[in-house]
C-alpha positions as CSV (number, residue, x, y, z in Angstrom):
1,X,3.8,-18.4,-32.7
2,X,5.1,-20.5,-30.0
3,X,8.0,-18.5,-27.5
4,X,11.3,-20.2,-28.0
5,X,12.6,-18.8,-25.0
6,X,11.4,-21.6,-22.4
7,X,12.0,-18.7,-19.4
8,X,9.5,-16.4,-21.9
9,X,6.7,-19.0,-21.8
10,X,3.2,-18.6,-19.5
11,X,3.7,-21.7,-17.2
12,X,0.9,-23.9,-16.9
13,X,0.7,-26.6,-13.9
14,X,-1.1,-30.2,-14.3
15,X,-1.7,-31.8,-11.1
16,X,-2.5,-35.6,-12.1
17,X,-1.2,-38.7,-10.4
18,X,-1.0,-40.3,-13.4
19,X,2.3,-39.7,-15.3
20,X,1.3,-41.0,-18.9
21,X,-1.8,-38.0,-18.6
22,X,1.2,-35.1,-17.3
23,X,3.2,-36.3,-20.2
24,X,1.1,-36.6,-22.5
25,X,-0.2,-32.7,-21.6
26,X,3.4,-31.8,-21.9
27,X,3.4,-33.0,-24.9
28,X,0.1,-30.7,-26.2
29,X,1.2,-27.7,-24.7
30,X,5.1,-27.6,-24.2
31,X,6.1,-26.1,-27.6
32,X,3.7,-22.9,-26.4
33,X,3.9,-23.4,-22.5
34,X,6.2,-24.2,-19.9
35,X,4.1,-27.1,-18.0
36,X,4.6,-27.5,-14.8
37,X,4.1,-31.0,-13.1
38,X,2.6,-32.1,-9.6
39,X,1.8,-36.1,-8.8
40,X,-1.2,-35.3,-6.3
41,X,-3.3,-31.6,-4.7
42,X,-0.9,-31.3,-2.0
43,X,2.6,-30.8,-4.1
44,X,0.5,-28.8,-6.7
45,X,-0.8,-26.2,-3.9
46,X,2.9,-25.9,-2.5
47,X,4.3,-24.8,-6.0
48,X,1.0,-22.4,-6.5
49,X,2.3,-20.9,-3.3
50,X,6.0,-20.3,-3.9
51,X,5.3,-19.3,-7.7
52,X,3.3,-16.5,-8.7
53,X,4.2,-17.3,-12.6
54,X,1.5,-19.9,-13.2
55,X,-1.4,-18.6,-15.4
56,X,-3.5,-21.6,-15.4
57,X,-4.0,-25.0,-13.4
58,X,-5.3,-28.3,-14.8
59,X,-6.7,-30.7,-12.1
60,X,-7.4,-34.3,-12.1
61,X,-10.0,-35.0,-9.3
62,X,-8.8,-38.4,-8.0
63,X,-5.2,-38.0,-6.0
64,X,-3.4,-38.9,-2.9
65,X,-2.8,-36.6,-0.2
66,X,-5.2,-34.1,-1.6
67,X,-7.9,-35.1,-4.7
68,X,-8.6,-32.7,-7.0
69,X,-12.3,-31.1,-4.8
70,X,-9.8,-30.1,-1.7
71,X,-7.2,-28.7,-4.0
72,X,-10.1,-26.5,-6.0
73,X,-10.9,-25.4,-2.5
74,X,-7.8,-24.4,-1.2
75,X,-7.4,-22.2,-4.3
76,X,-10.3,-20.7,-3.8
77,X,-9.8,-20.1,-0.2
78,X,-6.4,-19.1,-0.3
79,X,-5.5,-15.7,0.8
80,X,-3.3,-14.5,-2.1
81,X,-5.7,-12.6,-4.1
82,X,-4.1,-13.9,-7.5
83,X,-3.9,-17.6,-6.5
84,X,-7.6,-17.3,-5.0
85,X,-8.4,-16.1,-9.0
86,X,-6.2,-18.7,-11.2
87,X,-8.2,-19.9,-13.4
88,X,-8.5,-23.6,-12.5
89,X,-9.7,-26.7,-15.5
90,X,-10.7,-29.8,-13.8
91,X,-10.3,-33.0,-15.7
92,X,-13.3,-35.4,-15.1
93,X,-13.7,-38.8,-16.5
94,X,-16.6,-40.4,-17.2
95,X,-17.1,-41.9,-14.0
96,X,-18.0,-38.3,-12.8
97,X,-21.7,-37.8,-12.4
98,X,-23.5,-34.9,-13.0
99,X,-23.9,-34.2,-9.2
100,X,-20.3,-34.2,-8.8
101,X,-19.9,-31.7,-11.9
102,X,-22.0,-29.1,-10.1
103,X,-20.2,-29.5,-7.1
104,X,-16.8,-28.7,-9.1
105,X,-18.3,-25.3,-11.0
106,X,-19.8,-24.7,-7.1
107,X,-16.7,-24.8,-5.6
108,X,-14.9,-22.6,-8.4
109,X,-14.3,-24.2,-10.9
110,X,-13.0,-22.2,-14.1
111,X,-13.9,-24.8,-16.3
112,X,-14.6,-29.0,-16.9
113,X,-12.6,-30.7,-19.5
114,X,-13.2,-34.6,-20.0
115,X,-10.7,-37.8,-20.3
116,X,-9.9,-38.4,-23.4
117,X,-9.3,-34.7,-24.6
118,X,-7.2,-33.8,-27.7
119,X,-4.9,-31.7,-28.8
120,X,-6.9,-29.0,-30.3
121,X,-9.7,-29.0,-27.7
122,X,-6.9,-28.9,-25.0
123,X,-4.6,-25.9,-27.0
124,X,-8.4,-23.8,-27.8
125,X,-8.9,-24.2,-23.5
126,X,-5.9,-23.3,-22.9
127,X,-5.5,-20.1,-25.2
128,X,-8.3,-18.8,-23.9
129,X,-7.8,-18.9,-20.3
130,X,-4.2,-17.4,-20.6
131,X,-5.1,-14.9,-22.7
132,X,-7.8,-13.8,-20.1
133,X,-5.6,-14.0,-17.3
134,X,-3.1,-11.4,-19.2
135,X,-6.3,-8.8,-19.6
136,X,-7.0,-9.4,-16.1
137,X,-3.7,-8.7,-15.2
138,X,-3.2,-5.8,-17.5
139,X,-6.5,-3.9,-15.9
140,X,-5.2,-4.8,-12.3
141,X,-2.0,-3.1,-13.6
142,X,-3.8,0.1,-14.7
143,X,-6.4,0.5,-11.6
144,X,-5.4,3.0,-9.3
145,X,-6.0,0.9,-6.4
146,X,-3.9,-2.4,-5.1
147,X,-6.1,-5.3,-5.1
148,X,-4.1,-6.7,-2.3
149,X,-3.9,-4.1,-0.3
150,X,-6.8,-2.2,-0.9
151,X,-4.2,0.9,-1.3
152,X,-3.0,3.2,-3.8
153,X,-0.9,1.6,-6.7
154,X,2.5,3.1,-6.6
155,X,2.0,5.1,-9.6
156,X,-1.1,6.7,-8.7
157,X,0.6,7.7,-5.4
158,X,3.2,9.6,-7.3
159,X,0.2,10.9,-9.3
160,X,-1.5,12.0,-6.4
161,X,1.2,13.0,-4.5
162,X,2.6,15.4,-7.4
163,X,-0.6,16.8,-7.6
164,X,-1.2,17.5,-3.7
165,X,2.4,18.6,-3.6
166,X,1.6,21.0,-6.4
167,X,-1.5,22.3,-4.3
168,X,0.4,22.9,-1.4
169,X,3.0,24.9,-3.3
170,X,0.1,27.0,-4.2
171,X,-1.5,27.5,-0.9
172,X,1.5,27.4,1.4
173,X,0.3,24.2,3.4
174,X,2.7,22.0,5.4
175,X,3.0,18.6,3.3
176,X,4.0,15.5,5.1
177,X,5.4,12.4,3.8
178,X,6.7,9.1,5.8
179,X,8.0,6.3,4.5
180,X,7.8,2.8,6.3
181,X,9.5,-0.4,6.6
182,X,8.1,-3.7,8.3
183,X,11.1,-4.4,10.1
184,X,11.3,-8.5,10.6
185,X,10.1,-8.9,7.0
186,X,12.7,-11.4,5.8
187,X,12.2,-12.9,9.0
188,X,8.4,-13.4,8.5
189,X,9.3,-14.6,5.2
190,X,11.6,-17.4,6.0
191,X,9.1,-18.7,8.7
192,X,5.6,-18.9,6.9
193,X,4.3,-19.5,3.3
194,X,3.8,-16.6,0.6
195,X,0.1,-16.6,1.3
196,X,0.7,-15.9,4.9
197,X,2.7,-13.2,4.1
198,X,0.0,-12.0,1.7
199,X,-2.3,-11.7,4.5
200,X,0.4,-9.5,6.8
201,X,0.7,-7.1,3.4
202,X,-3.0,-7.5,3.6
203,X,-3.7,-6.8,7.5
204,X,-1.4,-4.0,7.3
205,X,-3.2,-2.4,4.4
206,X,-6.4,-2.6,5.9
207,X,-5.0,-1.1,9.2
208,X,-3.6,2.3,6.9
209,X,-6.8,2.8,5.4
210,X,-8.7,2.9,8.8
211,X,-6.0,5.3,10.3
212,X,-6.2,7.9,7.5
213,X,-7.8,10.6,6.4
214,X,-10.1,11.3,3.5
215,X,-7.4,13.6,2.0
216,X,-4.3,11.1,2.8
217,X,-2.9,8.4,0.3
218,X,-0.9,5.2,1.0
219,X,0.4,2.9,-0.6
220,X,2.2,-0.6,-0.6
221,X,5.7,0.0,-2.9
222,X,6.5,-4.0,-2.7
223,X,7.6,-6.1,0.2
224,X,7.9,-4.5,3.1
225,X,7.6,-1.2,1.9
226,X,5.0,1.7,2.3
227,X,4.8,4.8,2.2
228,X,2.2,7.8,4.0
229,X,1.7,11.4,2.2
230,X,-0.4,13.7,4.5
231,X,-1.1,16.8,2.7
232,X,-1.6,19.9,6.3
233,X,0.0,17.4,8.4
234,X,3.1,18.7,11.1
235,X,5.5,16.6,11.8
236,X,3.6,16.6,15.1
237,X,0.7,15.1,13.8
238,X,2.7,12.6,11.8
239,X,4.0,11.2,14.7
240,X,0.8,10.2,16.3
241,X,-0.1,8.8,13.5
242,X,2.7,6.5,14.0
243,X,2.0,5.5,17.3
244,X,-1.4,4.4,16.5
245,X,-0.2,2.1,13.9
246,X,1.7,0.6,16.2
247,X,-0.9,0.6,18.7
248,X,-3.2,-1.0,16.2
249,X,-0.9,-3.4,15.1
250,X,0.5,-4.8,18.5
251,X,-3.6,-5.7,19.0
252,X,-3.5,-7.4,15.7
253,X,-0.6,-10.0,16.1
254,X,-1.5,-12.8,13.7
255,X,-2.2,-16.1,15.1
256,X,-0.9,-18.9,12.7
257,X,-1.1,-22.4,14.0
258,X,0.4,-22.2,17.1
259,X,2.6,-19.3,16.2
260,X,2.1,-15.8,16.8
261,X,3.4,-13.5,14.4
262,X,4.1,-9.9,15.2
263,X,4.5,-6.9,12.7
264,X,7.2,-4.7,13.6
265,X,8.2,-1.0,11.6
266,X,10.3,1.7,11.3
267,X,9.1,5.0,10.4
268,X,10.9,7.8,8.5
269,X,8.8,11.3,7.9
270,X,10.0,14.5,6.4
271,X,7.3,17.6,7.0
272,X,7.9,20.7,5.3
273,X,6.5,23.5,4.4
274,X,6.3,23.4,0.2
275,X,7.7,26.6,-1.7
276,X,9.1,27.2,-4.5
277,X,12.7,26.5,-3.3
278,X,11.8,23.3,-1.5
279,X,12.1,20.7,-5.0
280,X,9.4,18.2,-5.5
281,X,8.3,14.7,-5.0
282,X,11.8,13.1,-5.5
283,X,13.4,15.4,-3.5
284,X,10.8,14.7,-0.7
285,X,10.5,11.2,-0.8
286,X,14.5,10.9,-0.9
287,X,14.2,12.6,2.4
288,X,11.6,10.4,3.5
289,X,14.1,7.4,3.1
290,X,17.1,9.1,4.8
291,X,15.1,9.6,8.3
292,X,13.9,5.9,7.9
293,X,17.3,4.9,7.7
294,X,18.1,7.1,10.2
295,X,15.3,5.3,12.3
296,X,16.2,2.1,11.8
297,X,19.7,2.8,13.1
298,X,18.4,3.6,15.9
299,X,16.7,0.5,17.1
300,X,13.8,-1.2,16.7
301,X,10.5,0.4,16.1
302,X,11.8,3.8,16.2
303,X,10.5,6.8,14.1
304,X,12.8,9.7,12.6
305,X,11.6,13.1,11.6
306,X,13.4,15.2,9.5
307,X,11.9,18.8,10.3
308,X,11.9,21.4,7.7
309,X,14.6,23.3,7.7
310,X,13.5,27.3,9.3
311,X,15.1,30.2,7.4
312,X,16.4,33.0,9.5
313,X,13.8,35.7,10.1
314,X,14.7,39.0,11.9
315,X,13.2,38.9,15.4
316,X,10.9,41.3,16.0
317,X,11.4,44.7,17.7
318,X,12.0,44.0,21.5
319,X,10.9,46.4,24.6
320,X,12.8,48.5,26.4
321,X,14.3,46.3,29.1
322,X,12.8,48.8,31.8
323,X,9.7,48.3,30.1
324,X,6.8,45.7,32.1
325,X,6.2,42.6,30.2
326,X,3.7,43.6,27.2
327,X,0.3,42.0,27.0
328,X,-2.4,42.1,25.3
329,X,-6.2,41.2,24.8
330,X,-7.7,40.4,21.1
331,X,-11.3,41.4,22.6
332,X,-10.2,44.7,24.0
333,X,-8.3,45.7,21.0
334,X,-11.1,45.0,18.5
335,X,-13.1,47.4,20.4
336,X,-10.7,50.0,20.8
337,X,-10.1,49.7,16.7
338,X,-13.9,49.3,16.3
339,X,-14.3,53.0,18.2
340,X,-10.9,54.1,16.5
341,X,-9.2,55.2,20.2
342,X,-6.4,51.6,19.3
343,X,-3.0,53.4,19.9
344,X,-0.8,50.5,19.4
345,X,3.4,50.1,19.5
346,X,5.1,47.6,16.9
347,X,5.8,45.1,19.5
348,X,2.0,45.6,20.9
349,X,1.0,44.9,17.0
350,X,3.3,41.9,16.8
351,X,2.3,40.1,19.9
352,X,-1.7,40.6,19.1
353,X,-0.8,39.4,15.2
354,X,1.3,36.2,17.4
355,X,-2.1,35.6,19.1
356,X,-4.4,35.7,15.7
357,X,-2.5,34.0,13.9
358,X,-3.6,30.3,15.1
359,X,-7.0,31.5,14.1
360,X,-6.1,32.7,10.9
361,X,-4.4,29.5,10.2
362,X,-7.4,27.2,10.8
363,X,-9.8,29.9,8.8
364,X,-8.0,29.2,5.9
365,X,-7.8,25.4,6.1
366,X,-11.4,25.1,6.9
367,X,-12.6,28.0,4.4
368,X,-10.2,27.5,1.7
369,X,-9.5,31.2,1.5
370,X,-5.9,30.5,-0.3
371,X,-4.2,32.2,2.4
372,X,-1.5,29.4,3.1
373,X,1.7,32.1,1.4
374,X,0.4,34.5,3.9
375,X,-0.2,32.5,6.8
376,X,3.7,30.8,6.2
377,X,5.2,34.2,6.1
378,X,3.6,35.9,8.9
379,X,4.7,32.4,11.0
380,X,8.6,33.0,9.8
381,X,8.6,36.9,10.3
382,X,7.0,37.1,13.8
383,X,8.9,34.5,15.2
């Protein structure tokens, strides 16, 4: 049944110099379709550029400024995964000779529709084609991974991140999460075309997935927005993690034209140690966005982190002050237990536990001995 709401309707762009054939397409398709009209290649790539909306592209082949053959080719070129994949129908008259038909479907081309079409022909071709685009849209909307970007969707981050978080409650690891903001965005946006900032989004994406880990997750949450969860990560180790970005990035300024463009971000990272009292991904993530805007107040390219927050722990029993500064050797002591002459004060005990405790710490991440609740609280009661 055809959409009354014209703002409802898939839009559909014909690019033909000739106004009786756009008018006469309008005329086909408008009671179904919003159609969209271009005079020649060149105006018809500009408005595939700026508007992500169109579902399906008619081309006529012969055109000033840019024919229909370039046009087909700059689709298919472009660097905006979904314009590079609109389904394109060229128009061919029967001038066009099989060679030339060839070329078209080598170049691309969706499909070949010949002058004079009708209605029904047109309407069947058309139906078709934006029906497929919407499945193709709806399984890019269910994959877990960002076609773009090549990371996680933002709903399987939260899936995964809920799920790591829920690991770490279990086993007492540290769980880091960082949230970060290209800071000239609007800037970048302004100055070049959508499908150069679809290859920045792009660039950067490829630039997180080299610089993680297999256990770490990313993910692009629209414009300049992205976030970092690093599941055993300090804050630390966060933070180098943030300078190499940058690092990376300042060698992979993108030359466009004469123009150099340069990516820019602030960082925000809260790293915690996940129990039961802590809260959960919301929580966490909130607190991810309170140290970026923290970091962003500061200046350009800075980084914030919010460091969990230490609960008070009695100190351990100190030495008589007339006592010599304690010390102790791990190899010596094992022998003395392994022979059973260890005689051993509490503050002796607690500075040898102080020195194993590194070593227990990496045990259990390595060996998965589910020690992490153990490892935590002998951390806060020795301190």
């Amino acid at each position: 049944m055809p959409d009354n709401n014209e703002h409802e309707k898939p839009q559909v762009l014909i690019a033909d110099d000739s106004r009786v054939i756009r008018k006469s397409i309008v005329k086909m398709l408008g009671e179904e379709y919003q159609v969209l009209e271009a005079a020649d290649g060149l105006e018809a790539l500009e408005m595939l550029q700026q508007n992500d909306k169109i579902r399906l592209l008619f081309s006529d082949l012969g055109m000033p400024r840019m024919d229909g053959y370039e046009l087909l080719a700059a689709v298919r070129g472009s660097e905006d995964a979904g314009l590079a994949e609109l389904p394109v129908i060229i128009v061919t008259g029967k001038e066009d000779t099989e060679a030339a038909k060839e070329k078209l479907i080598e170049l691309g081309a969706t499909d070949l529709i010949g002058k004079p079409f009708h209605s029904a022909e047109l309407k069947s071709r058309t139906r078709s084609y934006i029906s497929l685009a919407r499945k193709v849209k709806t399984l890019e909307q269910t994959s877990p991974i960002d076609k773009a970007t090549g990371l996680a969707t933002p709903d399987y981050f939260r899936q995964q991140t809920e799920i790591t978080f829920s690991l770490c409650q279990r086993h007492g690891h540290d769980i880091t999460l960082a949230r970060l903001n290209i800071e000239n965005f609007d800037a970048l946006n302004a100055e070049y075309n959508k499908s150069v900032v679809a290859r920045i989004i792009a660039t950067i994406g490829k630039l997180l997935r080299g610089d993680m880990r297999k256990e770490d997750v990313a993910t692009h949450l629209g414009a300049e927005r992205f976030a970092l969860m690093l599941p055993g990560a300090d804050p630390e180790g966060a933070n180098e993690v943030m300078l190499r970005i940058r690092r990376h990035l300042a060698k992979m300024d993108l030359r466009i034209g004469d123009k150099v463009a340069h990516i820019a971000f602030s960082a925000g990272i809260v790293s915690r140690p996940v129990s039961e009292d802590i809260g959960d991904f919301s929580q966490l993530m909130t607190q991810a966005e309170e140290a970026l805007q923290q970091a962003r107040g500061k200046g350009k390219e800075q980084t914030v982190i919010l460091r969990p927050h230490q609960e008070s722990a009695a100190p351990p029993p100190a030495p008589p002050s007339s006592a010599a500064p304690i010390d102790i050797k791990l190899d010596e002591l094992l022998a003395q237990m392994a022979d059973g002459t260890a005689e051993l004060s509490e503050a002796q005990l607690t500075l040898a536990l102080k020195k194993f405790l590194p070593l227990l710490s990496r045990a259990d991440q390595k060996l998965k001995l589910g020690l992490g609740k153990v490892v935590l609280h002998l951390h806060r009661s020795l301190k």
